[in-house]
C-alpha positions in Angstrom: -14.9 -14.6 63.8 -11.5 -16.2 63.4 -8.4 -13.9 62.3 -5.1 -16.4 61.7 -1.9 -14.2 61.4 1.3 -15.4 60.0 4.4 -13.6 61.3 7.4 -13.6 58.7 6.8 -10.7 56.7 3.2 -10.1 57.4 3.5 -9.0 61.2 7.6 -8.6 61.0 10.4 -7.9 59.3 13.1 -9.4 61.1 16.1 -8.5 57.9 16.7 -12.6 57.6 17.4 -13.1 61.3 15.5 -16.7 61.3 17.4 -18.0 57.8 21.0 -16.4 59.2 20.6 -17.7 62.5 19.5 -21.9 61.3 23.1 -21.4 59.2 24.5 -20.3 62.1 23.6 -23.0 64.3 24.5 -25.4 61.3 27.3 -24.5 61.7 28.1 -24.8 65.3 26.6 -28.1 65.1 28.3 -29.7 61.7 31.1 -27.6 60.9 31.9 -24.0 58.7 30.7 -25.5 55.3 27.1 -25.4 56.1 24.5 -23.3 54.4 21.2 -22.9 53.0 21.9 -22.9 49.3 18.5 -24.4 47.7 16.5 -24.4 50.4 12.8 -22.3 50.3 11.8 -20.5 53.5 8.8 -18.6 52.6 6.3 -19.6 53.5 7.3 -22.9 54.5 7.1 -24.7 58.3 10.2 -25.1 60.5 10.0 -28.8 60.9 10.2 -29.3 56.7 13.1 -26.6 56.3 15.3 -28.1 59.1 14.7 -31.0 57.0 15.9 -29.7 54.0 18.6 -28.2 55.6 20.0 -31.1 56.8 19.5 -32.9 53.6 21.8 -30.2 51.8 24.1 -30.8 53.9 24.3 -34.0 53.8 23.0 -34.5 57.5 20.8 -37.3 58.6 17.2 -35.7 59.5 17.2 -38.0 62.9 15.4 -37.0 65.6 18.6 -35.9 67.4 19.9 -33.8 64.8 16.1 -32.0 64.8 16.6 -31.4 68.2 19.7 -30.2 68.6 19.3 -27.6 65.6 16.2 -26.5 66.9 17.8 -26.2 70.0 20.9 -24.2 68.7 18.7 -21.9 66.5 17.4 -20.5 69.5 20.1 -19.3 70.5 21.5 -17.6 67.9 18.3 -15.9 66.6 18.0 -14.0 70.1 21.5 -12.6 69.5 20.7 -11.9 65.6 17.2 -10.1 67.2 19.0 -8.3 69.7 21.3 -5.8 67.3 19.4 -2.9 66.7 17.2 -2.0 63.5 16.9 -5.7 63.2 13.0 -6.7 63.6 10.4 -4.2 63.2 6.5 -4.6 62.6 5.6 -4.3 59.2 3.2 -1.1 57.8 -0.1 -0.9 59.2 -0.2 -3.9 62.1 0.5 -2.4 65.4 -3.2 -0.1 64.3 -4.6 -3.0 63.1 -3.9 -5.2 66.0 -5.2 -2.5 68.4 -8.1 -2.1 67.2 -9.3 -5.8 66.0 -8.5 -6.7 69.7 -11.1 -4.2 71.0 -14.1 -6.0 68.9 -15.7 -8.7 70.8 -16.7 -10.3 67.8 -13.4 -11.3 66.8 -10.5 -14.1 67.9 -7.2 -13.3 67.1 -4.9 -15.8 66.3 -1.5 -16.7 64.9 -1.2 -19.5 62.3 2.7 -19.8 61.3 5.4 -22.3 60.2 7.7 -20.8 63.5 8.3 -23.1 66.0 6.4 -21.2 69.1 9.9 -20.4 70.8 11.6 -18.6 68.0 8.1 -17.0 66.7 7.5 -15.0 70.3 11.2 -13.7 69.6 10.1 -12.3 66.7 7.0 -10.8 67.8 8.5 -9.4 70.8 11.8 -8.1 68.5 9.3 -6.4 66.6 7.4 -4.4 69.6 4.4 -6.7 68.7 2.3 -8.2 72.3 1.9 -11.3 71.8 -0.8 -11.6 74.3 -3.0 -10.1 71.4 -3.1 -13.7 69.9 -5.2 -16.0 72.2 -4.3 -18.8 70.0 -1.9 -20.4 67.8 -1.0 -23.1 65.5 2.8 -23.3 65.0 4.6 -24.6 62.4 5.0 -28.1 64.5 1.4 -28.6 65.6 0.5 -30.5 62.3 -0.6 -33.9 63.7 0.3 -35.6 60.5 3.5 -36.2 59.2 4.7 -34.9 56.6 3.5 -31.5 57.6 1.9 -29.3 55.8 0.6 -25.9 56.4 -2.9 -26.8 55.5 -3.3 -29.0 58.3 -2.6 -26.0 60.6 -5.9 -24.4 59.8 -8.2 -27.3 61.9 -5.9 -27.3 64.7 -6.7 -23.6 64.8 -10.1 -24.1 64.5 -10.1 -27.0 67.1 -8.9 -24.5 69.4 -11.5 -21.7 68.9 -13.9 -24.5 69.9 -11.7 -25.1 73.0 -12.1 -21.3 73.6 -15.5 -20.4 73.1 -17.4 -24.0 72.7 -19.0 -23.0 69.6 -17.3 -24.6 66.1 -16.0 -21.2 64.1 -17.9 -21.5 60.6 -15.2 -21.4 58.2 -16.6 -18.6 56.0 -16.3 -16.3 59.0 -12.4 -17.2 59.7 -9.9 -15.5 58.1 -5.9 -16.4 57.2 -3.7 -12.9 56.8 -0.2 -13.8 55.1 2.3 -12.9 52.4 2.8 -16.1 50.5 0.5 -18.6 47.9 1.1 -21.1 51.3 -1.2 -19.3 53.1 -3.7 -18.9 50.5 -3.5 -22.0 49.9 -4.3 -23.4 53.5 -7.2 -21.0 54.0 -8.6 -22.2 50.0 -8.3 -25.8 51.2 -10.5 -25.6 54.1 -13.6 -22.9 53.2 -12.1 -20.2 54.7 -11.1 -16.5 53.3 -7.8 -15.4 52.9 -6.1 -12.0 53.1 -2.8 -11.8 50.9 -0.4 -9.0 51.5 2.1 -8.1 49.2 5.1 -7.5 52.1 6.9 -10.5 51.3 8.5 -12.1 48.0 4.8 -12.6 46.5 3.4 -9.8 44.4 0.0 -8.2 44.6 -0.6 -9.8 41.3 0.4 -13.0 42.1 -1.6 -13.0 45.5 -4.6 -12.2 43.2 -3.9 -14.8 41.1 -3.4 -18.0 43.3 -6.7 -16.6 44.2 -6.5 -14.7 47.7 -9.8 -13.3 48.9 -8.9 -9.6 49.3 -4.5 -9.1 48.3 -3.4 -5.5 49.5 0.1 -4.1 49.0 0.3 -3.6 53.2 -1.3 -3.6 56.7 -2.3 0.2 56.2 -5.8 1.4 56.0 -7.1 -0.1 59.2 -10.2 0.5 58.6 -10.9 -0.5 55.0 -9.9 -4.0 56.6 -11.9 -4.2 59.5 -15.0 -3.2 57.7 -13.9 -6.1 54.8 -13.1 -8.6 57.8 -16.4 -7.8 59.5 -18.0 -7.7 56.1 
């Protein structure tokens, strides 16, 4: 069995850090005017909101400008990270984590739209091992462009089969997130979907863009287990 994770506001709570920190570096790179008026995060891959980023502000989207905001986010989010009462691990996942990663039966995984760099800052902000994960499709592992977070879900899957040489039946593998995105990706590909209500998504509305189990939090470890292994 297959557990995907995202991170922002299903694992962590890092009070904006990632959003502050991209305006930040905006505007170390093209001056104090830049911002992030318009542009959706949640939910949404790094790649696509550097993107749109750069669009508002009237920057070209080349492949140097990528770089060197990616480069220069870095940066600032390990400063935003390291003031206190910043990050912290949402209700209910450190217990959850523990004990998922004690079952044989079960692969632990992240599937996110952080780029890998700035999501293990996170994690680790948060007090969350990242170890616990033995893989992870990040939010610039799509090998189709546009992105999309749908096509995160087979490079996850791709990667249980590197793991364990067996394919991972896609009723058996689960996505855990906080947005219609990550309902979404798991709907498009067979697979069950956990929607928790810790983000900007309501319970309701998890239940109605049709997540397999929606739950307010992480809390009541072993109601999930029993549903994951269910």
């Amino acid at each position: 069995m297959l557990i995907l994770f995202d991170i922002d506001l299903t694992l962590t709570n890092t009070s904006g850090a990632g959003m502050k920190a991209l305006v930040d570096a905006g505007r170390e790179l093209f001056g104090p005017a830049f911002h992030a008026e318009g542009v959706d995060f949640a939910g949404r891959l790094d790649p696509l909101i550097i993107d749109d980023l750069l669009a508002v502000n009237e920057q070209e989207a080349t492949p140097h400008n990528r770089a060197r905001l990616r480069a220069t986010y870095r940066g600032y989010l390990s400063r935003r990270l390291a003031a206190p009462g910043t990050a912290q691990a949402l209700p209910g996942v450190l217990d959850l984590i523990r004990v998922l990663r004690t079952r044989e039966t079960q692969t632990l995984g992240l599937l996110t739209g952080n780029f890998e760099e700035t999501g293990r800052m996170k994690l680790q902000a948060a007090g969350i091992d990242a170890g616990a994960f033995t893989l992870a499709a990040w939010g610039d592992h799509s090998p189709i462009t546009p992105p999309r977070r749908d096509h995160l879900v087979p490079v996850a899957m791709e990667r249980y089969f590197e793991q364990h040489g067996r394919r991972a039946d896609p009723a058996r593998v689960t996505v855990i997130g906080d947005t219609p995105h990550d309902v979404a990706c798991a709907r498009a590909h067979g697979c069950r979907s956990i929607g928790v209500a810790t983000g900007r998504t309501s319970l309701d509305e998890l239940k109605a863009c049709g997540a397999s189990l929606a739950v307010r939090d992480l809390t009541g470890t072993q109601m999930l287990v029993s549903w994951l292994e269910g």
